[in-house]
C-alpha positions as semicolon CSV with decimal commas, in nm:
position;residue;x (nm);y (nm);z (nm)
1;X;10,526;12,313;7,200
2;X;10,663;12,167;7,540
3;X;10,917;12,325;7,723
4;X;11,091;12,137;7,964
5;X;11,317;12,121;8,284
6;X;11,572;11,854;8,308
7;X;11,733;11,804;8,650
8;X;11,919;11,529;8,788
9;X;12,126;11,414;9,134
10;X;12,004;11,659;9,354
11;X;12,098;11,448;9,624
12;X;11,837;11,583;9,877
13;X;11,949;11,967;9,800
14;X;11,673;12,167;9,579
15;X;11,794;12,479;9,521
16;X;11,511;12,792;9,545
17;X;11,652;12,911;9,210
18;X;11,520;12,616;9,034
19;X;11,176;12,774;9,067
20;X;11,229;13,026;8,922
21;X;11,437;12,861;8,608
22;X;11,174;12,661;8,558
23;X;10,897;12,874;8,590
24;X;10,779;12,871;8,228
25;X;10,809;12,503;8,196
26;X;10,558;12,308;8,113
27;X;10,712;11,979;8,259
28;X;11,065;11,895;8,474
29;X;11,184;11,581;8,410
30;X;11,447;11,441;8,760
31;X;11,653;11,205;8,618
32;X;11,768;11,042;8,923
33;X;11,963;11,069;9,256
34;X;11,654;11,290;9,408
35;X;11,732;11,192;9,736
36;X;11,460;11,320;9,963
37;X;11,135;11,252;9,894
38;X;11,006;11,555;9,982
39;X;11,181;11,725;9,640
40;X;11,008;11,510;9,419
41;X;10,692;11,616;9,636
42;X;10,793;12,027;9,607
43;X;10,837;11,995;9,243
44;X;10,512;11,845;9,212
45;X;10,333;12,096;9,352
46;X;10,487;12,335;9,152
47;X;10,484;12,152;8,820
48;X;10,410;11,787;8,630
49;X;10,700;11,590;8,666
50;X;10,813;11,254;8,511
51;X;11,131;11,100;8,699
52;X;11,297;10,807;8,732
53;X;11,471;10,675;9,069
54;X;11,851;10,627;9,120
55;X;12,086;10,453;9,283
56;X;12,044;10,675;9,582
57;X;11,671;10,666;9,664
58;X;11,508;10,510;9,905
59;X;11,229;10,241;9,865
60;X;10,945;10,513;9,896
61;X;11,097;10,648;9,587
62;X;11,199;10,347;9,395
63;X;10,841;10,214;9,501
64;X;10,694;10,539;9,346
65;X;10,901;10,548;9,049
66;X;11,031;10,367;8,715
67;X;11,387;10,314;8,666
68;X;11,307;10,334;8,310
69;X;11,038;10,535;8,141
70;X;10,988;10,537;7,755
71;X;10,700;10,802;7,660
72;X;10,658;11,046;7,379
73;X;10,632;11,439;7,394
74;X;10,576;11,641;7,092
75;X;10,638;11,374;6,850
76;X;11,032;11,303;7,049
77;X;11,066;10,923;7,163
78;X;11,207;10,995;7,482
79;X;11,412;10,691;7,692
80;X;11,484;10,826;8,127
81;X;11,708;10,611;8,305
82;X;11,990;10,715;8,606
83;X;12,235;10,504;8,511
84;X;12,320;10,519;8,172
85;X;12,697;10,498;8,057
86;X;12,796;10,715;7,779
87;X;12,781;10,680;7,397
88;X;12,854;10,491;7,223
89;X;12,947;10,216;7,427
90;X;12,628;10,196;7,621
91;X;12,597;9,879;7,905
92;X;12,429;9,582;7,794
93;X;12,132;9,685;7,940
94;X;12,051;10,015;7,791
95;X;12,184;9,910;7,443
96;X;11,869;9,667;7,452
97;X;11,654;9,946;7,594
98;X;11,743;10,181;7,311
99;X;11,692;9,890;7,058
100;X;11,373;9,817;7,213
101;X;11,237;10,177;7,212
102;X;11,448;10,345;6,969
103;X;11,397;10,688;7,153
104;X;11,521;11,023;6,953
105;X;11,611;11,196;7,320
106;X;11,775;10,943;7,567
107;X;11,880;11,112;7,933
108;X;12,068;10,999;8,225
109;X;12,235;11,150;8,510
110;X;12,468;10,962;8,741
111;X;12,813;11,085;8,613
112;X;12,726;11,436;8,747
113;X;12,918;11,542;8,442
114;X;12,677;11,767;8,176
115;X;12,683;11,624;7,844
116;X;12,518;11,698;7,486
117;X;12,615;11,440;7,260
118;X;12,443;11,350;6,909
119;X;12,507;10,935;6,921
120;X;12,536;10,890;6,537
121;X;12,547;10,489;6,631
122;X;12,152;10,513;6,657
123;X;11,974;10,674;6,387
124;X;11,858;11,066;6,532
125;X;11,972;10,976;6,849
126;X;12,094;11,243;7,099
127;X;12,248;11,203;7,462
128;X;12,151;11,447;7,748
129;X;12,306;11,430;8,106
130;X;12,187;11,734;8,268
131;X;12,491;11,712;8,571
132;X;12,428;11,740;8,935
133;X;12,230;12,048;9,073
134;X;12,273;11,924;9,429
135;X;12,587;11,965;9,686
136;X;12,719;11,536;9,695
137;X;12,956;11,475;9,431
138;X;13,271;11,549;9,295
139;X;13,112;11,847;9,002
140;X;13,207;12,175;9,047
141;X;12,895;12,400;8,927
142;X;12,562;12,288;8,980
143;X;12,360;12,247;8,678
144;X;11,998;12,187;8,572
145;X;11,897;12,220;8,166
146;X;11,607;12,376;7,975
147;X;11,458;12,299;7,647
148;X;11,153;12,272;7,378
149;X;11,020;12,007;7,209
150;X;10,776;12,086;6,932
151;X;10,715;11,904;6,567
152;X;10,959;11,640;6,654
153;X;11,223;11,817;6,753
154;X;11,437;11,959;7,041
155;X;11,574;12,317;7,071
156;X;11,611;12,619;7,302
157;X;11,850;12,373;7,468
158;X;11,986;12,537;7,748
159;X;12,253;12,484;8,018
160;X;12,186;12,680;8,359
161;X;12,432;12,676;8,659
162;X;12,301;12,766;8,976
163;X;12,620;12,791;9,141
164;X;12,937;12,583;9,316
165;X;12,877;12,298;9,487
């Protein structure tokens, strides 16, 4: 069993509450838009973290990071990527990176709009954009996620607002 911490566009803001929402996490996962570098850094120290860059970061960050990672947790094929449209009409791009990896758990951020959706185009296929947990955007409530993979599956899925923008 892996619980885990999604969080995306925190657009240089890390809230101190995240901390302590994530404190039983095994793993966060930044999906994007981090901004600083010095939050991917603080998270690190705190906890392992897999993240992808966005359209935001810097070259430290896009130097230090994928803008794609595939990799698979508990027996979940899981596809990261910022930017990645909504289902089921999917860019060009990310159609042929979900056809390449056929991942069970594919996340984005960019929209800084949360969204569950089970994509029924793609055979056990289900969408996660965690929102924005940082202050830049046009969200209302900051958001970061929770949940547990274990056996192949995902649950405990949780939505946690830390407050308005």
């Amino acid at each position: 069993m892996t619980k885990i911490g999604l969080i995306s566009d925190t657009h240089s803001f890390l809230d101190p509450k995240v901390f302590e929402h994530f404190s039983e996490c095994d793993e966060i996962w930044h999906i994007g838009d981090i901004g600083d570098p010095q939050i991917l850094k603080d998270l690190q120290a705190f906890k392992p973290v897999k993240a992808v860059f966005g359209n935001i970061d810097n070259q430290e960050l896009r130097w230090e990071l994928p803008e794609d990672s595939f990799f698979e947790c508990e027996g979940v094929r899981v596809l990261l990527t910022h930017i990645g449209s909504l289902p089921p009409t999917y860019n060009p791009r990310i159609r042929a990176l979900l056809k390449k990896h056929e991942p069970n758990l594919f996340i984005c951020g960019h929209s800084h709009i949360l969204r569950v959706i089970k994509d029924h185009k793609y055979e056990n296929l289900v969408y996660i954009n965690p929102g924005a947990a940082g202050h830049h955007g046009f969200h209302h409530t900051r958001t970061i996620m929770r949940m547990t993979l274990e056996s192949k599956k995902i649950s405990n899925l949780e939505v946690i607002e830390l407050g308005k923008r």
